[in-house]
N, C-alpha and C positions, 0 to 999 in steps of 0.2 A: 448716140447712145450705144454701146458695147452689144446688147442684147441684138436691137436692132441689125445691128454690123456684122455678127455668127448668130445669126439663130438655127441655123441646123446645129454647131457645137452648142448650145444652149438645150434644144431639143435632148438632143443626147443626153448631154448630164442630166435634165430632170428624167427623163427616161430611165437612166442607170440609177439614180438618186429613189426612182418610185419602185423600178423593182426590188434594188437592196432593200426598203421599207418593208415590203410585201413578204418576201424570202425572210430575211434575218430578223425583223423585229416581229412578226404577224403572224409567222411562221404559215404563211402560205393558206391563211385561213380564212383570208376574204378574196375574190378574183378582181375587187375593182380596179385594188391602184397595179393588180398586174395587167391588163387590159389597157389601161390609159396608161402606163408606162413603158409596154410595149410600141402602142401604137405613136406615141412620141419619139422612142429608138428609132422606128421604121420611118418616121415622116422625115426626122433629122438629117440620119443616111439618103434619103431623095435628093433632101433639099442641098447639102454639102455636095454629091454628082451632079445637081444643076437640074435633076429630073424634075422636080418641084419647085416653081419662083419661090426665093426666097422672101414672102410678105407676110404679114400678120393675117391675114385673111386665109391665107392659103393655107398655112400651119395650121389655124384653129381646125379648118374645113377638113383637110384629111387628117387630121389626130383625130378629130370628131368619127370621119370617115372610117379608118382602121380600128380602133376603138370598138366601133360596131361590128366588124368583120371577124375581130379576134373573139368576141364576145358570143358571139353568135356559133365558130367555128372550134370553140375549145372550152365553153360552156359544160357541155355533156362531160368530154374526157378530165375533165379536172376536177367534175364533180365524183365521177368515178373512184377518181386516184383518191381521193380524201376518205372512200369507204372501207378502203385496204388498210384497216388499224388491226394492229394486233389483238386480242383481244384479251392477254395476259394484262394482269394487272403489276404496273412497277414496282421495283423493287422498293423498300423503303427502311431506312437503317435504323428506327424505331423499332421494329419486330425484331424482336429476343431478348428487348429492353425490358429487364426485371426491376421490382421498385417492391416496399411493402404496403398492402392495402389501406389505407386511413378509416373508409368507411366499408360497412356491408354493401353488396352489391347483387343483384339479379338480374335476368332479364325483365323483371315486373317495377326493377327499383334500381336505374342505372344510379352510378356515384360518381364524381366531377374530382379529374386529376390535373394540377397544374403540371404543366412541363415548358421549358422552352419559354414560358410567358405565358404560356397559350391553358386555356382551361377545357380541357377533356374532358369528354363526356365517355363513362368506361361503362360498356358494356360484357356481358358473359352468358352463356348460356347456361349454366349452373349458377345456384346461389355459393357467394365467395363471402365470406366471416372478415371482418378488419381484422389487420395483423398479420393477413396471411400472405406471402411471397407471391409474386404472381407474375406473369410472363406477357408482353404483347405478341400475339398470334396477328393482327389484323389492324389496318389504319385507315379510316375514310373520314372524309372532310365534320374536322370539328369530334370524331369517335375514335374512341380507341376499343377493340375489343383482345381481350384477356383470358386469359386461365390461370388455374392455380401452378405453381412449380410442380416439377417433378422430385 
């Protein structure tokens, strides 16, 4: 069997395979499959120098092994790295997006905008009159908050 016959080139690919997973699709927001992707890199590389018999036992044992070590050893600093978020909020091409009001609107009495498909819940800090021109200042998940035109 193939597998059997390179399993260090085998290691490696899933290794390379778990951490592109981790990095590009996860965006780096869980540590597992960087952890177990790593430590299959690392076992691969042994086992392709000879440093590690190439056997199913041996592979599992130190991917298991490394696994642990990375986890243990990079645990803290990556939990770290994830707290360094900016804390501006993004940008969003919605905001300055004018439309004319359908219904009255308050903070005590938000009104529901379609847009995009999507039905908005429009919020304002002043009472806004339908009919009236009105401007997005603000976007949060499922709200839209608003002001009247200038």
């Amino acid at each position: 069997m193939w597998l059997s016959d390179n399993l260090g080139i085998g290691l490696i690919s899933l290794g390379l395979l778990l951490l592109a997973i981790e990095i590009l699709v996860l965006g780096f927001s869980t540590f597992v499959l960087f952890f177990v992707g790593g430590a299959a890199l690392i076992t691969g590389i042994l086992i392709q120098f000879g440093i590690v018999p190439d056997t199913a036992l041996n592979a599992t044992l130190f991917v298991s092994l490394f696994t642990a070590v990375l986890a243990v050893f990079l645990w803290k600093p990556l939990k770290n790295m994830q707290k360094d978020v900016d804390p501006k909020k993004a940008s969003n091409d919605m905001i300055g997006h004018q439309f004319i009001l359908a219904a009255d609107t308050s903070a005590e009495q938000p009104a529901i905008y379609q847009y995009s498909g999507i039905n908005w819940r429009l919020v304002s800090e002043q009472p806004i009159a339908s009919g009236t021109k009105v401007e997005v200042i603000a976007v949060d998940v499922g709200q839209i908050t608003i002001k009247p035109c200038a």
